[in-house]
mmCIF file of the N, C-alpha and C atoms, coordinates in Angstrom:
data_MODEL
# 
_entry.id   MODEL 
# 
loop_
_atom_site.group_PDB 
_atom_site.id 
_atom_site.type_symbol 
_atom_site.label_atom_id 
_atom_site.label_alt_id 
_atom_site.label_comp_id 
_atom_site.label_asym_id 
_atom_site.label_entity_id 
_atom_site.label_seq_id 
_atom_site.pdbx_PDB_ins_code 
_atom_site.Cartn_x 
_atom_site.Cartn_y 
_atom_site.Cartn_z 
_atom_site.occupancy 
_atom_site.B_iso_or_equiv 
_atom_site.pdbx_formal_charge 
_atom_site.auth_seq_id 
_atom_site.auth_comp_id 
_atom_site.auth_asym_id 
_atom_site.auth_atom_id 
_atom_site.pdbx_PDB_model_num 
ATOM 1   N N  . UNK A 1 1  ? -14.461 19.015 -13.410 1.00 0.00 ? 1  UNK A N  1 
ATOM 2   C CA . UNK A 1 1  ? -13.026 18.996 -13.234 1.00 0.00 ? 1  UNK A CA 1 
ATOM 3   C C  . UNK A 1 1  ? -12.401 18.358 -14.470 1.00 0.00 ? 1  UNK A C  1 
ATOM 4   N N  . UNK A 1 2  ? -11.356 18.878 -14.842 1.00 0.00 ? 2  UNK A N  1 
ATOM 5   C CA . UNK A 1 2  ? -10.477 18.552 -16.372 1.00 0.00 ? 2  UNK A CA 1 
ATOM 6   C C  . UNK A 1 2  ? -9.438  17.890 -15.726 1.00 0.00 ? 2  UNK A C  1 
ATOM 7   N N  . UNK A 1 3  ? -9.222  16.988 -16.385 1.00 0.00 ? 3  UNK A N  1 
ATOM 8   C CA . UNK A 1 3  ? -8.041  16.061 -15.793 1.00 0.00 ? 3  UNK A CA 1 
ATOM 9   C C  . UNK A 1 3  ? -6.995  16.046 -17.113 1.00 0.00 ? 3  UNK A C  1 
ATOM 10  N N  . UNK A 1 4  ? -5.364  16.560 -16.662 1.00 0.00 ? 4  UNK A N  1 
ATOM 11  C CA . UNK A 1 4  ? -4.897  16.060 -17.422 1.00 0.00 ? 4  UNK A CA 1 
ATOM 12  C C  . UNK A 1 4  ? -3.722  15.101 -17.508 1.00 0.00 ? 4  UNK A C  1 
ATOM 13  N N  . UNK A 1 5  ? -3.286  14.430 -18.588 1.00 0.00 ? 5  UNK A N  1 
ATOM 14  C CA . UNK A 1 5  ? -2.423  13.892 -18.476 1.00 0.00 ? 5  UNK A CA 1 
ATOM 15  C C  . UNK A 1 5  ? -0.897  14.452 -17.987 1.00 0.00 ? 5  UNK A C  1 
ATOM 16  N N  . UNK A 1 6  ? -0.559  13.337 -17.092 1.00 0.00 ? 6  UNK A N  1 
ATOM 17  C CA . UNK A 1 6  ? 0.846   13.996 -16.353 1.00 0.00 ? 6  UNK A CA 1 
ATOM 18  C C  . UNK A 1 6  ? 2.619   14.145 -17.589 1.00 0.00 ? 6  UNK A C  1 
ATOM 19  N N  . UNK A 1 7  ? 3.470   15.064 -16.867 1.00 0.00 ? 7  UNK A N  1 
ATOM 20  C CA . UNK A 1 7  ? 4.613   14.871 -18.602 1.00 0.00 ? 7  UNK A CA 1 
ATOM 21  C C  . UNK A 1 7  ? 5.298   13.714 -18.398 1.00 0.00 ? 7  UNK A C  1 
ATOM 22  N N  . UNK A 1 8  ? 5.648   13.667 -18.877 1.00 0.00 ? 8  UNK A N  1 
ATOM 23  C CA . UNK A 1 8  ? 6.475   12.279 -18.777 1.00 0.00 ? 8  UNK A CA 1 
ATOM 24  C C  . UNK A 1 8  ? 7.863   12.452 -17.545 1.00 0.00 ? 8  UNK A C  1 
ATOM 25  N N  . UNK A 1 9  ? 8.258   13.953 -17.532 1.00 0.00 ? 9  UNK A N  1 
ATOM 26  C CA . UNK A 1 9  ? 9.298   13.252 -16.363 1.00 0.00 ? 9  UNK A CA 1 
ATOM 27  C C  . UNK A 1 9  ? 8.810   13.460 -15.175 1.00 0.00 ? 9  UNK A C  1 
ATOM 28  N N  . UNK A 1 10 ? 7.672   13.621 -14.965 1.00 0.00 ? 10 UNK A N  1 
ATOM 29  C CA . UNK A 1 10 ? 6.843   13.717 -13.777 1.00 0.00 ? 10 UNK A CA 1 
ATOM 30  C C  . UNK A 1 10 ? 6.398   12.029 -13.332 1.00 0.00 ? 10 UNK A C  1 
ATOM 31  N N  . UNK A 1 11 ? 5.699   11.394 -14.694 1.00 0.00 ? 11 UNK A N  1 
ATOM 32  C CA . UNK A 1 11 ? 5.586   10.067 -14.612 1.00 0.00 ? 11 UNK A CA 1 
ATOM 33  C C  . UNK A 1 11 ? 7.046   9.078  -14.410 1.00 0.00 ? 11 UNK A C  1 
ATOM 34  N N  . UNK A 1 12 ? 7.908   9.342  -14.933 1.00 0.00 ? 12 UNK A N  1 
ATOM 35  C CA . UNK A 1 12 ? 9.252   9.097  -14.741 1.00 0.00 ? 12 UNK A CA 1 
ATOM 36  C C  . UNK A 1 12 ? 9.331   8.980  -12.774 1.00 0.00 ? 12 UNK A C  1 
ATOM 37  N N  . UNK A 1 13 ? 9.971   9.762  -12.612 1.00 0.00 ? 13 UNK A N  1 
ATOM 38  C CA . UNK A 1 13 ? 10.108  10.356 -10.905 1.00 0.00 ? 13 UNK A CA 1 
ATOM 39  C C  . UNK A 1 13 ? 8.860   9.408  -10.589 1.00 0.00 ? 13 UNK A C  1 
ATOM 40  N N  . UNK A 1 14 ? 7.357   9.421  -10.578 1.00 0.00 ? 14 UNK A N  1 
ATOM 41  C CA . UNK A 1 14 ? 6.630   9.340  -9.702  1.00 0.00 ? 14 UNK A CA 1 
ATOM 42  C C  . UNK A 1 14 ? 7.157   7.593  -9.544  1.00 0.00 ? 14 UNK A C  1 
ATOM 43  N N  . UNK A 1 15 ? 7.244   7.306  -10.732 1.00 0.00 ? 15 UNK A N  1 
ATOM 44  C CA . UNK A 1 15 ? 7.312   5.353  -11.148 1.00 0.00 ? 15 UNK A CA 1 
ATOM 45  C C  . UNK A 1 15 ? 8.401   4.931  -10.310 1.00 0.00 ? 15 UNK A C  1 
ATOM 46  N N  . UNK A 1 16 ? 9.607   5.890  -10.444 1.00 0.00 ? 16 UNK A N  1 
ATOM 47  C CA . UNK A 1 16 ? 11.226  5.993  -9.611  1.00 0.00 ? 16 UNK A CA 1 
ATOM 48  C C  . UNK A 1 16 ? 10.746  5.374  -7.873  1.00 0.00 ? 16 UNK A C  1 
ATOM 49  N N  . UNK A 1 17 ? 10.193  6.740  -7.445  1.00 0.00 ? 17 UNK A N  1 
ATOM 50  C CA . UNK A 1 17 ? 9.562   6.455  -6.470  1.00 0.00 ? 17 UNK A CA 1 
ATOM 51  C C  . UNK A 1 17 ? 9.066   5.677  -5.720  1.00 0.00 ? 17 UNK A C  1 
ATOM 52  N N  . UNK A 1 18 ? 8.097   5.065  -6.497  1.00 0.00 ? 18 UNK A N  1 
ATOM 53  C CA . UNK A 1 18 ? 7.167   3.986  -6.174  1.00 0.00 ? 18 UNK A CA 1 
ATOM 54  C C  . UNK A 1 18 ? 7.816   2.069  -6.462  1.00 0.00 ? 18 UNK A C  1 
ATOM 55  N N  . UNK A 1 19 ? 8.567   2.139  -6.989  1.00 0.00 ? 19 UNK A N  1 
ATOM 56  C CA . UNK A 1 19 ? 10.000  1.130  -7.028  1.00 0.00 ? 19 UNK A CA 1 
ATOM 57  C C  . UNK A 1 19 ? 10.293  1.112  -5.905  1.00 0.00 ? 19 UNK A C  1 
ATOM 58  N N  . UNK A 1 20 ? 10.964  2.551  -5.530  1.00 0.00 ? 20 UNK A N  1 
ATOM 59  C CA . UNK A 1 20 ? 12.177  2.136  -4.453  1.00 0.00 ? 20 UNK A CA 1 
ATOM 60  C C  . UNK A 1 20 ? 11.113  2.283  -2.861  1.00 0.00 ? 20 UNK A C  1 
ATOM 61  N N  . UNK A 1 21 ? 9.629   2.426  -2.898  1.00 0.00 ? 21 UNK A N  1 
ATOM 62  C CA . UNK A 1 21 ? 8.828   2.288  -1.977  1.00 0.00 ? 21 UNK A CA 1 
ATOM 63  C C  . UNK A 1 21 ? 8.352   0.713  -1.803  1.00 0.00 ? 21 UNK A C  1 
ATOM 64  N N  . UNK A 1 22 ? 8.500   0.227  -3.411  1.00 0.00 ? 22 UNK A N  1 
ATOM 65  C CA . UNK A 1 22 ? 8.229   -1.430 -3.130  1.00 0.00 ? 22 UNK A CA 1 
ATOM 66  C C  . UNK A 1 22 ? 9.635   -2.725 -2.600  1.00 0.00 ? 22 UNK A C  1 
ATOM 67  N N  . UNK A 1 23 ? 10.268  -1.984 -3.650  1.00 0.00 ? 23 UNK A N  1 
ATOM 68  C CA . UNK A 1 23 ? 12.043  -2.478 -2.872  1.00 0.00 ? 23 UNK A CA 1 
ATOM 69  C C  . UNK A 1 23 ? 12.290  -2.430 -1.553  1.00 0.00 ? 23 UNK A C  1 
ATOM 70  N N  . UNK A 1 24 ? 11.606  -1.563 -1.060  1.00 0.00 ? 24 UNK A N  1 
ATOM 71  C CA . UNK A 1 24 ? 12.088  -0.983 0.811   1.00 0.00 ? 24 UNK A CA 1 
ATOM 72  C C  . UNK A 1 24 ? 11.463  -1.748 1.165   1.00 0.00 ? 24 UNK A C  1 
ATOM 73  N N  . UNK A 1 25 ? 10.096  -2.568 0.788   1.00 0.00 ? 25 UNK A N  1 
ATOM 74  C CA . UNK A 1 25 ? 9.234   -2.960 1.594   1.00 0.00 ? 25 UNK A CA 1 
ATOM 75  C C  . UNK A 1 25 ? 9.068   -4.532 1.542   1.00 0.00 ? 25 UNK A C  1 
ATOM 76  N N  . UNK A 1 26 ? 9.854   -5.059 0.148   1.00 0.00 ? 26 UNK A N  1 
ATOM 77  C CA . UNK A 1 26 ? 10.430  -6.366 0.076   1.00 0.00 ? 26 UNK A CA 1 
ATOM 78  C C  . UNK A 1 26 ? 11.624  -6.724 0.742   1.00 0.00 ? 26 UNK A C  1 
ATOM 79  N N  . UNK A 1 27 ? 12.648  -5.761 0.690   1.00 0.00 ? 27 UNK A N  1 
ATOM 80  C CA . UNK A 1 27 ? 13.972  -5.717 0.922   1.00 0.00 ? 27 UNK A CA 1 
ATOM 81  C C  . UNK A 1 27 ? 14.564  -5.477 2.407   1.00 0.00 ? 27 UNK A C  1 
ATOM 82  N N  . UNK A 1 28 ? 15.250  -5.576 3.167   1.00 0.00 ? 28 UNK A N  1 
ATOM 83  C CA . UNK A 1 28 ? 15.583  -4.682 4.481   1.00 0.00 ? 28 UNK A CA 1 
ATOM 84  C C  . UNK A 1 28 ? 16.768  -3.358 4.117   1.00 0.00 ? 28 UNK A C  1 
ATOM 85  N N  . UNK A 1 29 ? 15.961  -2.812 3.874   1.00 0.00 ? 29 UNK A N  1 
ATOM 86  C CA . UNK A 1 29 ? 16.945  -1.407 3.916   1.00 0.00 ? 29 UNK A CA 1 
ATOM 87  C C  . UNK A 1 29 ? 16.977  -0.642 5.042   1.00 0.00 ? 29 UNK A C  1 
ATOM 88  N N  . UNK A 1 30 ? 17.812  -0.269 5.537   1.00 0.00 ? 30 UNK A N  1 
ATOM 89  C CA . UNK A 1 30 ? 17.634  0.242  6.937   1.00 0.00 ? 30 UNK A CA 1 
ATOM 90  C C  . UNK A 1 30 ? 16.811  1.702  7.504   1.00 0.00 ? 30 UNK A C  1 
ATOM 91  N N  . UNK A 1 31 ? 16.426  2.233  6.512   1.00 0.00 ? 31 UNK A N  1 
ATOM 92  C CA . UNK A 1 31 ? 15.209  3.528  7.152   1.00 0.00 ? 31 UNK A CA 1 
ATOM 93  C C  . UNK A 1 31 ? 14.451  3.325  6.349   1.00 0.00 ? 31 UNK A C  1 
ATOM 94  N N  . UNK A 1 32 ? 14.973  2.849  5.051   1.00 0.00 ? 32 UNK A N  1 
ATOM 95  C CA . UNK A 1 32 ? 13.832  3.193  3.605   1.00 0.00 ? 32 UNK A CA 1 
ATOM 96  C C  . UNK A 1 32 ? 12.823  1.944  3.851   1.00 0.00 ? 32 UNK A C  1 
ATOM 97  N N  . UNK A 1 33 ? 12.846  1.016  4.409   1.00 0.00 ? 33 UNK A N  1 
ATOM 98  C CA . UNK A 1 33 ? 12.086  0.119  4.940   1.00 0.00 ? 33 UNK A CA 1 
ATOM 99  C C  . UNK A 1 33 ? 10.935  0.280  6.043   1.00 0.00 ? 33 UNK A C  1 
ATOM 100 N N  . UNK A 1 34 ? 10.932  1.215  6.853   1.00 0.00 ? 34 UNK A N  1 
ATOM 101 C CA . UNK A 1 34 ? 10.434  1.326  7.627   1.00 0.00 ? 34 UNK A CA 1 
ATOM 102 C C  . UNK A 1 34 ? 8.887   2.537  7.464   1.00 0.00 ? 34 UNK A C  1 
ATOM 103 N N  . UNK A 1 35 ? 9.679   3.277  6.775   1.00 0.00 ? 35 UNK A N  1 
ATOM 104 C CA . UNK A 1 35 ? 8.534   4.553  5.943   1.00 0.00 ? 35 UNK A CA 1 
ATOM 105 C C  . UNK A 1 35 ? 8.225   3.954  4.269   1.00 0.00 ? 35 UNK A C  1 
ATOM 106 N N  . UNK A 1 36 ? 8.637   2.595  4.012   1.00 0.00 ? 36 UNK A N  1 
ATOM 107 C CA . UNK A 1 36 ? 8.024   2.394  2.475   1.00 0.00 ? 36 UNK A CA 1 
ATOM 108 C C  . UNK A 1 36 ? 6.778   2.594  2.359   1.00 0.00 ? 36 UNK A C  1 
ATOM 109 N N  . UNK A 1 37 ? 5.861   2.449  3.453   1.00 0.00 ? 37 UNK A N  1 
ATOM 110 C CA . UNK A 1 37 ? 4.395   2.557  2.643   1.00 0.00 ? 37 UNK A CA 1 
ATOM 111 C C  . UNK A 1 37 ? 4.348   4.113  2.889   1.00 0.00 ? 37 UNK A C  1 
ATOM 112 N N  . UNK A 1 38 ? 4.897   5.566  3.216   1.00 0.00 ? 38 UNK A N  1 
ATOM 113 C CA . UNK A 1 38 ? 4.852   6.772  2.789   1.00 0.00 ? 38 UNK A CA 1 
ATOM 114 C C  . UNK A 1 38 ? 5.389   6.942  1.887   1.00 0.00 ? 38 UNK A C  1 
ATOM 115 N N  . UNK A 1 39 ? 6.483   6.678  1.206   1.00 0.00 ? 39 UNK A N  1 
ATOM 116 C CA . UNK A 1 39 ? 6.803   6.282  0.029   1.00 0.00 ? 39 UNK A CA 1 
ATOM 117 C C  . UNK A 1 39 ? 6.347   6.170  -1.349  1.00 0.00 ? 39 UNK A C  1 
ATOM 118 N N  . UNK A 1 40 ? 5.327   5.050  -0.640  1.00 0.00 ? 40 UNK A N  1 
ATOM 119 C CA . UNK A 1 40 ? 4.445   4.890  -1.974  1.00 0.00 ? 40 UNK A CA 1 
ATOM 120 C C  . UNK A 1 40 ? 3.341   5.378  -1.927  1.00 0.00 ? 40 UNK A C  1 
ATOM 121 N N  . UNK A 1 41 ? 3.056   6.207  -0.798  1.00 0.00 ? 41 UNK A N  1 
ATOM 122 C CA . UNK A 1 41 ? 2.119   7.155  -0.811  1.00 0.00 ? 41 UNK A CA 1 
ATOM 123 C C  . UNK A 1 41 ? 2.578   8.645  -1.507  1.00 0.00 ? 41 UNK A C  1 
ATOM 124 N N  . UNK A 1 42 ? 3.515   9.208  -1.244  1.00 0.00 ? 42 UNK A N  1 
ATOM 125 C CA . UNK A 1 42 ? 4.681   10.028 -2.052  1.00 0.00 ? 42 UNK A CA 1 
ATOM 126 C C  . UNK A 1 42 ? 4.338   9.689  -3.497  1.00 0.00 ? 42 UNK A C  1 
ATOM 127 N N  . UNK A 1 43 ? 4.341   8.578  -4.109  1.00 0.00 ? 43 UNK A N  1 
ATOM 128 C CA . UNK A 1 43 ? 4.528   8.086  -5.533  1.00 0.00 ? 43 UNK A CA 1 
ATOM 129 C C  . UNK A 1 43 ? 2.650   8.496  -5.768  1.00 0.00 ? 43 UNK A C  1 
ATOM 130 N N  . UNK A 1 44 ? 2.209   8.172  -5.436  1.00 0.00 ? 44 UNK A N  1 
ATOM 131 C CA . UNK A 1 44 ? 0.862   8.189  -5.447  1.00 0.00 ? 44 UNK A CA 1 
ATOM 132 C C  . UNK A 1 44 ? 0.044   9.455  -5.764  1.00 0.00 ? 44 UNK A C  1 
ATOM 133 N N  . UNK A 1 45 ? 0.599   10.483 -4.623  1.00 0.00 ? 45 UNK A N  1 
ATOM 134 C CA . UNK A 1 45 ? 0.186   11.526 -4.632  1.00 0.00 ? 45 UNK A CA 1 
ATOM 135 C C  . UNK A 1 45 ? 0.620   12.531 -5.771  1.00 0.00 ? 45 UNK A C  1 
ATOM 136 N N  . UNK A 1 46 ? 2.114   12.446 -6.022  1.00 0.00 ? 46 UNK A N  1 
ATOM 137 C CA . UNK A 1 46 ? 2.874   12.881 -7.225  1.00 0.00 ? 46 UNK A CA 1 
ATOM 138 C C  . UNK A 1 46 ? 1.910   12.484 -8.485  1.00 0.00 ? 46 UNK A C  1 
ATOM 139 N N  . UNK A 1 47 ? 1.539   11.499 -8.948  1.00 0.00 ? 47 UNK A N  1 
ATOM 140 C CA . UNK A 1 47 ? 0.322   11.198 -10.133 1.00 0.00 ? 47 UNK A CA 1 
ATOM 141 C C  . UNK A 1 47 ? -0.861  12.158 -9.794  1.00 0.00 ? 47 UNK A C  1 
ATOM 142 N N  . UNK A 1 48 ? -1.338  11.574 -8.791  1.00 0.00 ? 48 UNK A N  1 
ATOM 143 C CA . UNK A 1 48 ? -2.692  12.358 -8.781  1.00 0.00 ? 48 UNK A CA 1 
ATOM 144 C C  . UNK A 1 48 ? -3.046  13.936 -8.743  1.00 0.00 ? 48 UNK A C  1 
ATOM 145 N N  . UNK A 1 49 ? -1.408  14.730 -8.235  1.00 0.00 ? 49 UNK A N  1 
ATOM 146 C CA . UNK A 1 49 ? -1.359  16.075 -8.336  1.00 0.00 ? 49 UNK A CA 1 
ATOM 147 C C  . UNK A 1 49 ? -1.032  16.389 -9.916  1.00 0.00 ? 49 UNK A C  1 
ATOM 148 N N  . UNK A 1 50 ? -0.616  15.623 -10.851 1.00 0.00 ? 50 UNK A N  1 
ATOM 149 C CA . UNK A 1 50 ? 0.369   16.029 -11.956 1.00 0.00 ? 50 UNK A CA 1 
ATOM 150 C C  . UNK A 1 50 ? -1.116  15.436 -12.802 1.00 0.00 ? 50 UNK A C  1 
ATOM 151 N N  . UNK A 1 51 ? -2.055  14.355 -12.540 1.00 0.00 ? 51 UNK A N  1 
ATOM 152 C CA . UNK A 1 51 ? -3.509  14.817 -13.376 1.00 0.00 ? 51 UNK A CA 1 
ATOM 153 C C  . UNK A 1 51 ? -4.285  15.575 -12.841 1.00 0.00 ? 51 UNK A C  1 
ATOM 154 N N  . UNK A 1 52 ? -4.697  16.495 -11.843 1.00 0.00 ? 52 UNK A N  1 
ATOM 155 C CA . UNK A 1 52 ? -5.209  17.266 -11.462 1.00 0.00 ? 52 UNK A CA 1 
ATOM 156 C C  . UNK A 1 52 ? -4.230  19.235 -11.907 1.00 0.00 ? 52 UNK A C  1 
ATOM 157 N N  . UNK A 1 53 ? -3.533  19.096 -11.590 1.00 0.00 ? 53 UNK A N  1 
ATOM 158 C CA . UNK A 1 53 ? -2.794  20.679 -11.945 1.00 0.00 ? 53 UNK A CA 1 
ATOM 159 C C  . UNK A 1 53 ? -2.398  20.703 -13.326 1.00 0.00 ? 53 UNK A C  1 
ATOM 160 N N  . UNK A 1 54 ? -2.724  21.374 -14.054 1.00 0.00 ? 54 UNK A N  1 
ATOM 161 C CA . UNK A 1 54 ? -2.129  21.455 -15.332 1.00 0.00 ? 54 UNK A CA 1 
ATOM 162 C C  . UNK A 1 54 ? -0.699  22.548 -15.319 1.00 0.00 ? 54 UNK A C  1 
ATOM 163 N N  . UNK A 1 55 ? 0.041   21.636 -16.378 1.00 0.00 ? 55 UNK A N  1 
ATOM 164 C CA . UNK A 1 55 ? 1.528   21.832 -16.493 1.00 0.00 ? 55 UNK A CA 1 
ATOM 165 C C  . UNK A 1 55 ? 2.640   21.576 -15.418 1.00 0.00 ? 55 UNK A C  1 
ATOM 166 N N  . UNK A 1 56 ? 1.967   20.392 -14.581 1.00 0.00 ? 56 UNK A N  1 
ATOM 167 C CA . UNK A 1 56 ? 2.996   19.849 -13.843 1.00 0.00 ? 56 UNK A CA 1 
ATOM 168 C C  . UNK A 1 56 ? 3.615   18.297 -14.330 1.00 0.00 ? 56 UNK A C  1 
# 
């Protein structure tokens, strides 16, 4: 398996993501708090699809 590096506004978005999954989960936000750890599973998965598929 070839792994490649993800583009940058893919890494952008995924990082976005994964912020406002740690913010929700420090913070009380009223829904985004409650699903933060899918969130940062969301952020997670976004990387690992964007080094696995090339040209995402």
């Amino acid at each position: 398996m070839r792994l490649n590096a993800p583009k940058k506004i893919v890494w952008t978005i995924a990082l976005i993501v994964g912020l406002v999954g740690i913010i929700a989960q420090l913070v009380a936000i009223p829904f985004l708090s409650s699903i933060s750890f899918w969130i940062m599973g969301l952020a997670w998965l976004l990387l690992i699809l964007s080094t696995v598929l090339k040209g995402l």
